[in-house]
N, C-alpha and C positions, 0 to 999 in steps of 0.2 A: 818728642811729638807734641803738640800744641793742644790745648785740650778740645778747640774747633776741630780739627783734624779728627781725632777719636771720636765724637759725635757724629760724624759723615761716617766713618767707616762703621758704625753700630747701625747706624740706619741704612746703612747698605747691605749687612751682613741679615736685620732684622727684616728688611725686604726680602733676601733672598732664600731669607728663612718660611715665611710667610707665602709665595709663590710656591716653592717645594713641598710646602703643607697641601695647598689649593692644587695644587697636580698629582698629590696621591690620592686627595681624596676624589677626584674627577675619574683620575684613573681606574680608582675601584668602584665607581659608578659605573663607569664603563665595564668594566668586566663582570660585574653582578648583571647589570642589561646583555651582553652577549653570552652571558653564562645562560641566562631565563630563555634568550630565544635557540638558543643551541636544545635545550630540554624541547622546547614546541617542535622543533624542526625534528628531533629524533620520534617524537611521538607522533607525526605525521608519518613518519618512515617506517617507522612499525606497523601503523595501521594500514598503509599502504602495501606491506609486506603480506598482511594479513589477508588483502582483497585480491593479492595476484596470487595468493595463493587459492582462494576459493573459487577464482575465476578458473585457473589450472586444472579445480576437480571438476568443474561444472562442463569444462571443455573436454574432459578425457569420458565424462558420462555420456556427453551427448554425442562424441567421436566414438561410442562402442558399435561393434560389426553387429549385433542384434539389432540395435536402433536405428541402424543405417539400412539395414534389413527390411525393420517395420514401417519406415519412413518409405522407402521405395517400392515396397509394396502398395501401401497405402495413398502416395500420392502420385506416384507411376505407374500404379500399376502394374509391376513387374513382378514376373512369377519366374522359379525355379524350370528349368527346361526337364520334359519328361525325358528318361534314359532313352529311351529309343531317338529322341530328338540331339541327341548330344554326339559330334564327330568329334573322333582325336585325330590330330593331324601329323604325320609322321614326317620327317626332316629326309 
């Protein structure tokens, strides 16, 4: 082999040495940045977790038969029918 020749294939091999370096390190750039946004995305997920579930009690409070009760009272005006006012209807 000619000593030109071995100088080409060192600068060929110290190129492709160089590119391989530049690509891990991008690469683990890249994964540190999708790592960082993966942690935001789950802590948005959590706290979202956290709100459907407070909306959940807030909805089963305001769905109770008392409340539904003092709500139609109150804004329908609707009262309980006296016993004597109450028909059962037989089939």
């Amino acid at each position: 082999m000619r000593p030109g020749a071995r100088h080409g294939w060192l600068a060929l091999l110290a190129a492709a040495v160089l590119a391989s370096a530049l690509g891990v390190v991008y690469s683990k750039h890249q994964s540190r940045k999708l790592f960082i946004e993966l942690q935001a995305l789950q802590q948005e997920r959590d706290a979202l977790n956290t709100e459907w579930g407070q909306l959940q009690l807030e909805e089963s409070t305001w769905a109770t038969h008392p409340r539904i009760e003092q709500q139609a009272r109150a804004k329908a005006g609707m009262v309980s029918p006296a016993p004597r006012d109450v028909v059962i209807v037989k089939p």
